[in-house]
C-alpha positions in Angstrom: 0.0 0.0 0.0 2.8 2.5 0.9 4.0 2.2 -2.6 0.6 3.7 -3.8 0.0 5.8 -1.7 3.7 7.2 -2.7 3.5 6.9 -6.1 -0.2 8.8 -6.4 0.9 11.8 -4.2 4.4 12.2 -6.7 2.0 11.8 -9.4 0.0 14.9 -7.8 2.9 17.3 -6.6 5.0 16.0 -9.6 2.5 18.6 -11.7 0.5 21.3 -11.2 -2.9 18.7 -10.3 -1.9 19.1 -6.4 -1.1 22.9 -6.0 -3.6 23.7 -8.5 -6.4 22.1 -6.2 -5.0 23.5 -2.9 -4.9 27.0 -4.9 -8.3 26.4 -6.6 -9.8 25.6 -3.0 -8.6 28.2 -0.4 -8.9 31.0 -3.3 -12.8 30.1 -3.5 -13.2 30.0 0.1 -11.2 32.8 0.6 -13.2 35.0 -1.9 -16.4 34.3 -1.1 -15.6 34.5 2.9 -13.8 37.2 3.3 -13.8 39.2 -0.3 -17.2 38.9 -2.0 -20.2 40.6 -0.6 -23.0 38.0 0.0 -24.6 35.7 2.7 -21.4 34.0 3.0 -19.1 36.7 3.8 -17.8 36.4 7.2 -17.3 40.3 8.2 -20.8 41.5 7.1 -22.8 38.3 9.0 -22.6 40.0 12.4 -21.3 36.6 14.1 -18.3 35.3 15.1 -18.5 32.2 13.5 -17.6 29.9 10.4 -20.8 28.4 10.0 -20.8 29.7 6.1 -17.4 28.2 5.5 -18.5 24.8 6.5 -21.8 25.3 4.5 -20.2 26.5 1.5 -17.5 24.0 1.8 -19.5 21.1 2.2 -20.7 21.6 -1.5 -17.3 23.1 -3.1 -16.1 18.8 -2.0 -19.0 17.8 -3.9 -17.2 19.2 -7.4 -13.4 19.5 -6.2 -12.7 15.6 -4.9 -14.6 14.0 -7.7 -11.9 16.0 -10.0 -9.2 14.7 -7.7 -10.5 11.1 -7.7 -11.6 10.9 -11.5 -8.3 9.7 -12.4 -7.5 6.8 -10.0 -8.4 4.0 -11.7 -10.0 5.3 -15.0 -6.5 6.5 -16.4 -4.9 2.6 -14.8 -8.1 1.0 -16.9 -7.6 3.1 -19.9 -3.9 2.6 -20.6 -4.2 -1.1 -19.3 -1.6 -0.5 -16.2 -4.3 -1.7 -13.6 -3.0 -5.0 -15.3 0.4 -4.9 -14.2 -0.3 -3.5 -10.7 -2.5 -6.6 -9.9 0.4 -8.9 -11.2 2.2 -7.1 -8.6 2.9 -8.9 -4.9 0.2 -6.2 -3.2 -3.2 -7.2 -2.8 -6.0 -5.6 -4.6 -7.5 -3.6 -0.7 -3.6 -2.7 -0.8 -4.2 -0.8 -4.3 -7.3 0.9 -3.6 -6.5 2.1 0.2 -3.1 3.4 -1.6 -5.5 5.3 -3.7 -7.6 6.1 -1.6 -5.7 7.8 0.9 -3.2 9.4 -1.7 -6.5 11.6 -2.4 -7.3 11.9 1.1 -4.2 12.9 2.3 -4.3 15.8 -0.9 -7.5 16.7 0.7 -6.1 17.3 4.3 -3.7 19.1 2.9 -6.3 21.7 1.2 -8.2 22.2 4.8 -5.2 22.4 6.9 -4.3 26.2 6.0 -8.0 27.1 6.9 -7.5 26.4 10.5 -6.1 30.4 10.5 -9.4 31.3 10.0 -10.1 30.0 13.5 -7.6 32.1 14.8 -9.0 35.0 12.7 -12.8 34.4 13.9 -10.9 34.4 17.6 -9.6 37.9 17.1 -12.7 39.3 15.3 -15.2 38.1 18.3 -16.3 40.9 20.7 -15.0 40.4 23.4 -11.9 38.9 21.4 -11.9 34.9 21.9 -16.0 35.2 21.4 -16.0 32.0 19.3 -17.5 28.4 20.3 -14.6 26.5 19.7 -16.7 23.1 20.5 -18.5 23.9 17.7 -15.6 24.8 15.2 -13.5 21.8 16.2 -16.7 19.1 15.8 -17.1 21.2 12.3 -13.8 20.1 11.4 -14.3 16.8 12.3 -17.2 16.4 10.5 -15.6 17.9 7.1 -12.8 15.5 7.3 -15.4 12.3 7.5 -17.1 14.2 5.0 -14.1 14.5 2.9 -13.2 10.7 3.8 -17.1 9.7 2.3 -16.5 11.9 -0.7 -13.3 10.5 -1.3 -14.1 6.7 -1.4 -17.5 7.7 -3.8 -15.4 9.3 -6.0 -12.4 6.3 -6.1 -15.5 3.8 -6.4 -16.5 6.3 -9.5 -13.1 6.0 -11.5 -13.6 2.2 -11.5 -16.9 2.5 -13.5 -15.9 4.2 -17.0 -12.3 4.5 -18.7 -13.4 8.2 -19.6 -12.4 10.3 -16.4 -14.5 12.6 -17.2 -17.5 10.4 -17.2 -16.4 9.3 -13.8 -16.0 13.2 -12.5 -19.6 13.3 -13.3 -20.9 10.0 -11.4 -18.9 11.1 -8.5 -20.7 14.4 -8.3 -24.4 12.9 -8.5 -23.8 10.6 -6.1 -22.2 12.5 -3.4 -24.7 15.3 -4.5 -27.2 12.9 -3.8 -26.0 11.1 -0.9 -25.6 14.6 0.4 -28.9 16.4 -0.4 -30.8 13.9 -1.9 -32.4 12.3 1.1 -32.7 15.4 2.8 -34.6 16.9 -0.2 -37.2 14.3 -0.7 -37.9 14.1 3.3 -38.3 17.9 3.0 -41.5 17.0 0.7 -43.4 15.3 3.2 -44.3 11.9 0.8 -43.5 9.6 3.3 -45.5 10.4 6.7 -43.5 9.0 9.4 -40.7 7.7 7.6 -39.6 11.3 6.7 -36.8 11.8 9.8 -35.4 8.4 8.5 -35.3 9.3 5.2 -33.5 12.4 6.4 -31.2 10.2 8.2 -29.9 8.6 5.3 -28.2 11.8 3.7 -24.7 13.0 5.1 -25.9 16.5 5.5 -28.4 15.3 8.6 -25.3 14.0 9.8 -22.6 16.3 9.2 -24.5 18.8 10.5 -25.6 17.0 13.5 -21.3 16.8 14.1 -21.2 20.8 13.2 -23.1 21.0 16.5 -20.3 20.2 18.8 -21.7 16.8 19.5 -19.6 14.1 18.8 -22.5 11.3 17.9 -21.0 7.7 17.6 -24.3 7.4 15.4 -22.8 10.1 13.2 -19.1 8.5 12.9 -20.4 5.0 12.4 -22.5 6.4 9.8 -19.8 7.7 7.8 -17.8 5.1 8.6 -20.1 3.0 6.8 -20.4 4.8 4.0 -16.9 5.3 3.0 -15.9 1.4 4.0 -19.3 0.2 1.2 -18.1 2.3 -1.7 -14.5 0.7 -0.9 -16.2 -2.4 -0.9 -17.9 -1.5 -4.1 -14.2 -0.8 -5.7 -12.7 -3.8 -4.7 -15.7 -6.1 -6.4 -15.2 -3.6 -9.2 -11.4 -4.4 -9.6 -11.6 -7.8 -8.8 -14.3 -8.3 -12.1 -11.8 -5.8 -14.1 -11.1 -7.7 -17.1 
């Protein structure tokens, strides 16, 4: 697995992919928090908070890791190197973790300069150190099991089509979905008292339920769960790879 993992974050920082998706993501943040004028800009809400950066983040994942991801196995599969790799002595869970956590680890990388704007909420609060910090820490949390959910839909994807661009656009409706999806049809009231489970089934009910400060083993398992199936769903789909 460390081979992987090695090889697909050289093949990121090794061209502009990797710096152009840590650039592309904190200069869309950054505009629109701190630059644009808008429900989303931090100094004209009133609060000391960064609710709007985890809302407006939440969705930016939905676009940015599918483009990460689109090329994990759909560029192996379309030159025929997923081939060799398998003849290789690593297992096929040892491929796909490596993968898997290449793009992860590129993902991390992307939030980790955004913890300033903790500091920054910290030093705008009135009193200064106004902030709930339970609530910005769980936040982060939840983005990162967020970003690990996103991450394995959109590895999953780039098993399903040679074309990476076909599997940049799978990723994105499912994690759309997954994401807003469930939420949307409970919002419609079609199902009576099945409507909070419904609810339940999307990752916003849950990722905001982690935003609160309250860390839910409910919420954890529940990503948990959905990042181990899709990994499940890419190793059947590399195992039947002909």
């Amino acid at each position: 697995m460390k081979s992987i993992l090695i090889k697909e974050l050289n093949s990121f920082f090794s061209s502009p992919i990797g710096y152009l998706v840590i650039g592309v993501y904190l200069v869309v943040n950054g505009l629109f928090l701190w630059v644009f004028k808008g429900e989303f800009n931090i100094l004209h809400a009133g609060f000391a908070d960064l609710n709007s950066y985890f809302f407006l983040v939440s969705w930016i994942f939905i676009f940015l890791i599918p483009a990460i991801t689109m090329r994990s196995f759909s560029e192996e599969i379309n030159t025929g190197t997923i081939e060799i790799i398998k003849t290789k002595p690593i297992t096929n869970w040892e491929i796909i973790l490596g993968k898997y956590f290449g793009a992860l680890i590129l993902v991390i990388l992307a939030i980790i300069p955004t913890l300033i704007y903790v500091y920054s909420i910290y030093q705008l609060g009135n009193p200064v150190g106004n902030i709930e910090l339970g609530t910005t820490y769980g936040s982060f949390i939840g983005l990162l099991f967020l970003a690990s959910a996103y991450t394995a839909i959109g590895v999953f994807s780039s098993t399903i089509s040679k074309n990476q661009i076909v599997s940049f656009i799978i990723a994105v409706f499912i994690s759309f979905f997954l994401f807003y999806g469930f939420e949307s049809l409970a919002s419609y009231n079609l199902f009576g008292n099945l409507d909070h489970a419904i609810q339940n089934l999307g990752m916003s009910e849950h990722f905001n339920s982690i935003g609160k400060g309250v860390i839910d083993t409910r919420d954890l398992i529940y990503f948990i769960s959905v990042t181990f199936i899709f990994l499940v769903f890419t190793h059947f789909r590399i195992q039947h790879e002909k």
